[in-house]
C-alpha positions as a Markdown table, in Angstrom:
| # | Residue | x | y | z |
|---|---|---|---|---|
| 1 | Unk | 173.0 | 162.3 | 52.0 |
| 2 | Unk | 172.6 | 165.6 | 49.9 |
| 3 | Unk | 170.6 | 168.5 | 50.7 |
| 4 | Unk | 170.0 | 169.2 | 47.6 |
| 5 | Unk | 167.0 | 168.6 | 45.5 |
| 6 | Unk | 165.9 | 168.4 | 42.0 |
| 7 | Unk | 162.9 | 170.0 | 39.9 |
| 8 | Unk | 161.3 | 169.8 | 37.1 |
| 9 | Unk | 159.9 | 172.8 | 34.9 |
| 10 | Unk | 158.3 | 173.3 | 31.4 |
| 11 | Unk | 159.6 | 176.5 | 29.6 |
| 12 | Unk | 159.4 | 178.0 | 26.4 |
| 13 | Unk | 162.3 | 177.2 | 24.0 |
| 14 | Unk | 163.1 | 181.4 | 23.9 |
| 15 | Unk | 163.4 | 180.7 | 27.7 |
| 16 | Unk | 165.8 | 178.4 | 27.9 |
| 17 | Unk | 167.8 | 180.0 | 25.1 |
| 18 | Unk | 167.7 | 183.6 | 26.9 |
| 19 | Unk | 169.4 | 181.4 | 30.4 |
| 20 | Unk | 171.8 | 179.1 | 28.0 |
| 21 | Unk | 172.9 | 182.2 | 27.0 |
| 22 | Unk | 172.8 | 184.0 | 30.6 |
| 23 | Unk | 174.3 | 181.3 | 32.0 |
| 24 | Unk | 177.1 | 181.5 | 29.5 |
| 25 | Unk | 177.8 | 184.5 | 29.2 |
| 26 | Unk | 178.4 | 185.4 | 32.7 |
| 27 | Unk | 180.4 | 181.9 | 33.5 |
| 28 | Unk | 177.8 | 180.6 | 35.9 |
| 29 | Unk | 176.1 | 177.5 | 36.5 |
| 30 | Unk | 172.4 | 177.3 | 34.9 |
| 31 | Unk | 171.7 | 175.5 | 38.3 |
| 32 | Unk | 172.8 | 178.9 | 40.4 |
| 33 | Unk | 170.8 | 181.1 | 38.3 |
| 34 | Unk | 167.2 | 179.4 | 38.4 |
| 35 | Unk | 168.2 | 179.0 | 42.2 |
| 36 | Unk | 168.9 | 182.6 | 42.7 |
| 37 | Unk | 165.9 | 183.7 | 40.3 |
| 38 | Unk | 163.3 | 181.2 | 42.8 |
| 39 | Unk | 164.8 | 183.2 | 46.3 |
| 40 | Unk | 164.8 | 186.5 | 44.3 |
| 41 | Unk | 161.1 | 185.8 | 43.3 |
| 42 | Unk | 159.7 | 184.1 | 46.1 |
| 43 | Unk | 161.4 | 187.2 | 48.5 |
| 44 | Unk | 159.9 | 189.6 | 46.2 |
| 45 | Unk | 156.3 | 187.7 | 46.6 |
| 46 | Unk | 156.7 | 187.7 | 50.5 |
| 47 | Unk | 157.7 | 191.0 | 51.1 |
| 48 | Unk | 155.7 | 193.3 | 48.4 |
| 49 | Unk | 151.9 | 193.4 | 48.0 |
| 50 | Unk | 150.4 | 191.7 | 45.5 |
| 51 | Unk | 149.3 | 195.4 | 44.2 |
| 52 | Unk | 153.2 | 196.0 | 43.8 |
| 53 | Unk | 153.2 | 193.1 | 41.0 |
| 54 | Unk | 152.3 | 194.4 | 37.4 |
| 55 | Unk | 150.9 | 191.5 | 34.9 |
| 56 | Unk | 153.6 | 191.0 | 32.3 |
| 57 | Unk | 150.6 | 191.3 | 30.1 |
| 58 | Unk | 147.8 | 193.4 | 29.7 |
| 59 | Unk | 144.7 | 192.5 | 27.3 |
| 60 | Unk | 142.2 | 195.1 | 26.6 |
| 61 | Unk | 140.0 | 195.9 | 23.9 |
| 62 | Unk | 140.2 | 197.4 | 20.9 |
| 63 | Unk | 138.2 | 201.0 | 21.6 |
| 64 | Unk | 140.3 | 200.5 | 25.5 |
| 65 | Unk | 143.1 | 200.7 | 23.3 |
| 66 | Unk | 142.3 | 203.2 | 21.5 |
| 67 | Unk | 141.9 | 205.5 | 24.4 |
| 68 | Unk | 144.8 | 204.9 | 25.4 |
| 69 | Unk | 146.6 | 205.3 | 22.8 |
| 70 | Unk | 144.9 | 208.9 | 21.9 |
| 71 | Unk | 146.0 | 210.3 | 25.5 |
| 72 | Unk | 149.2 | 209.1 | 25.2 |
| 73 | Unk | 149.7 | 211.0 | 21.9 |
| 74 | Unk | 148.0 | 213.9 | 23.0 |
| 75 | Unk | 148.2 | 214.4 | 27.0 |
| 76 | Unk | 146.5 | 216.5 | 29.1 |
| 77 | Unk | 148.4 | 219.5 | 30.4 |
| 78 | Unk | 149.6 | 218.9 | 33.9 |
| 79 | Unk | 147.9 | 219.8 | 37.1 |
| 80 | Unk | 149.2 | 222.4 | 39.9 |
| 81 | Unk | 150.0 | 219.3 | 42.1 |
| 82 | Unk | 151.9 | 217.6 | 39.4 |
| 83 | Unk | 154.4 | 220.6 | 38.8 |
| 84 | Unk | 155.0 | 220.9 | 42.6 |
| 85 | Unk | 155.8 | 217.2 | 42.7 |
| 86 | Unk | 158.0 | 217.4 | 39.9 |
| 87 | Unk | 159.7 | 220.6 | 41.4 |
| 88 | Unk | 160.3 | 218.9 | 44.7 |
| 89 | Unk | 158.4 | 222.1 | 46.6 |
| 90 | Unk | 158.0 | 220.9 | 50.1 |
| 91 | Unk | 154.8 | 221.3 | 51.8 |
């Protein structure tokens, strides 16, 4: 008897294609890569926060947006803190 198992998953047609190619490109087994991808990710899920996990996606609103955009175009001069941090002063 085997101790393996097998699934079944719905994916999006670019998914597959980016692990055909993976897969291919590095000589490896499509089976060994969604393997290794489940343990990394499920690993990853047990031992981080959920905090530590940013959506791959974020939705906002159009004036949101627009906020954000207009500080990242023109940001605010940095704080005292900031330059010590980025200095590496030691407390």
């Amino acid at each position: 008897m085997s101790n393996e198992s097998q699934i079944s998953a719905t994916i999006s047609a670019t998914t597959k294609e980016l692990l055909d190619r993976f897969a291919e490109s590095h000589g490896l087994k499509k089976n060994f890569v969604v393997e290794q991808a489940l343990l990394f990710f499920m690993n990853a899920r047990r031992e981080l926060p959920d905090e530590a996990f940013v959506p791959a996606r974020i939705i906002l609103e159009d004036e949101s947006f627009d906020r954000i955009v207009a500080k990242l175009e023109e940001p605010p001069a940095p704080v005292e803190a900031l330059r010590e941090l980025m200095r590496g002063s030691k407390d």
